[in-house]
Structures are given as C-alpha cells and as structure tokens.
C-alpha positions as CSV (number, residue, x, y, z in Angstrom):
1,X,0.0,0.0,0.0
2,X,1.8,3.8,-1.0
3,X,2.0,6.1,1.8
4,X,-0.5,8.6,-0.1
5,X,-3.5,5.8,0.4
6,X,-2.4,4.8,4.3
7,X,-3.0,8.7,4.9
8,X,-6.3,9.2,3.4
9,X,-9.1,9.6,4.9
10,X,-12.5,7.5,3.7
11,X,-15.6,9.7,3.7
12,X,-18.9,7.9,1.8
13,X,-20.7,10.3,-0.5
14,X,-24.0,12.0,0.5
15,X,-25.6,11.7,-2.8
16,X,-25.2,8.1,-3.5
17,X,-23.4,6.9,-0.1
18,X,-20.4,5.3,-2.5
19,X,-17.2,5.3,-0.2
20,X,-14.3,7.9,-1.7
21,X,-10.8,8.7,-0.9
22,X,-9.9,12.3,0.1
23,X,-6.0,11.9,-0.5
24,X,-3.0,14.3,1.4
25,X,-2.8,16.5,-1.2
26,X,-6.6,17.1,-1.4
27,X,-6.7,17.7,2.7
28,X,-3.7,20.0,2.7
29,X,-5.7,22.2,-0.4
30,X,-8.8,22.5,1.4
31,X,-7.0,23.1,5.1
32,X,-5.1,26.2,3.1
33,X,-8.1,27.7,1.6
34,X,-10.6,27.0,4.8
35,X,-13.0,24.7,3.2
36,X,-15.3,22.0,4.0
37,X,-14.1,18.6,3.0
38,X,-16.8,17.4,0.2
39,X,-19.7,15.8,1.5
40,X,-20.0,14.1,-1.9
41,X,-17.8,12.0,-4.1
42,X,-16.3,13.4,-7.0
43,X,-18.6,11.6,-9.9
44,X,-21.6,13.3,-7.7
45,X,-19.7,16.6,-7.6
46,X,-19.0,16.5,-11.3
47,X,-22.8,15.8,-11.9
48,X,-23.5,18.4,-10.3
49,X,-21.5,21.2,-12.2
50,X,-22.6,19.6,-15.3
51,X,-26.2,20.3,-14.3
52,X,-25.7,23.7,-13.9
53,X,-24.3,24.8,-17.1
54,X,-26.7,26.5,-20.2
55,X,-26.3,23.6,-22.6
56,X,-29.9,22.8,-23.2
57,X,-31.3,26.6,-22.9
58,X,-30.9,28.5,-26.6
59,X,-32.4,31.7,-27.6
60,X,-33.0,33.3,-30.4
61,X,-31.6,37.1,-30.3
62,X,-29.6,39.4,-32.7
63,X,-25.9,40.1,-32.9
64,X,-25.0,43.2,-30.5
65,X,-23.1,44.5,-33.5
66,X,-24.4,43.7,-37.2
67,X,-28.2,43.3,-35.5
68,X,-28.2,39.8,-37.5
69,X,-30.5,37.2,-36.6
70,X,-28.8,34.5,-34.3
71,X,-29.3,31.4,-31.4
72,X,-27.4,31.8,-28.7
73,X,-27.1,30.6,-24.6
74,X,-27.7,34.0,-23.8
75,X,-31.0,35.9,-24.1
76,X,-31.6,39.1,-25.8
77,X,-32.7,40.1,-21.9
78,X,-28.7,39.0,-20.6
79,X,-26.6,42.1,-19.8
80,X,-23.5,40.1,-21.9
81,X,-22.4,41.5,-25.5
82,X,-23.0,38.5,-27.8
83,X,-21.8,38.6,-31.1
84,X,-22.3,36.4,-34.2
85,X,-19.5,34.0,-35.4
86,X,-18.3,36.6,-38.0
87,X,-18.4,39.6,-35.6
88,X,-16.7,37.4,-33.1
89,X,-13.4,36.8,-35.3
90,X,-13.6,40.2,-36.5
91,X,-13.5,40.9,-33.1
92,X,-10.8,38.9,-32.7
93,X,-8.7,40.5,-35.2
C-alpha cells in the first residue's frame, strides 16, 4: 500500500453513499483555503457542475453588433455582449 492511500481519509458520499478517498494532497488544499471537505464523491460533484451549465437553454436574439438574426445561450434580456461568429473573429482581429 503507498504512503498517499495509508493517509487518506475515507468519507462515503452524501448523494449516493459510495465510499471515496480524500487523498493528502486534497486535505492539505482544502485546510489552506478554509473549506469543508466534500460531502460528496467526485462523480456526484461532477454531476452536479454539469447540471448547472446552459447547454440545453438557446435563444433566439440578434448580434450586438451587425443586428443579424442569431441562437445563442444567452438571451436578448442578458446584460453580456453577444456577437455572431463573424463579428466574433472580426472581433478577434
């Protein structure tokens, strides 16, 4: 057995009560910045920052610049620039 899995500690996810490892390095990081430890296991934590990202949600809306017809994640009600994909590289330069 390595000396990183003798000194981890063994927590069991809240979400689906699966047992996970929170390893030295992952104690150490989370002791520095003054956080919890996870109460859930990093498939349920990734679930969960998948579920709250835009990727289902379009909207129709016009280009802040050339006022052309467009879908985008934002609405025409966000207070974001959005521009269409030939604005953008002109943007871009």
């Amino acid at each position: 057995m390595s000396d990183t899995t003798t000194n981890s500690e063994k927590l069991k996810c809240k979400a689906c009560e699966k047992e996970f490892l929170i390893i030295p390095q992952e104690q150490a990081f989370y002791k520095k910045k003054g956080l919890p430890k996870p109460e859930n296991c990093p498939d349920c934590r990734r679930k969960r920052r998948l579920s709250l990202r835009n990727e289902r949600k379009l909207h129709k809306r016009k280009c802040d610049k050339c006022s052309k017809d467009m879908i985008s994640t934002y609405s025409a009600e966000s207070p974001y620039k959005v521009y269409c994909q030939e604005c953008y590289w002109e943007y871009l330069g």
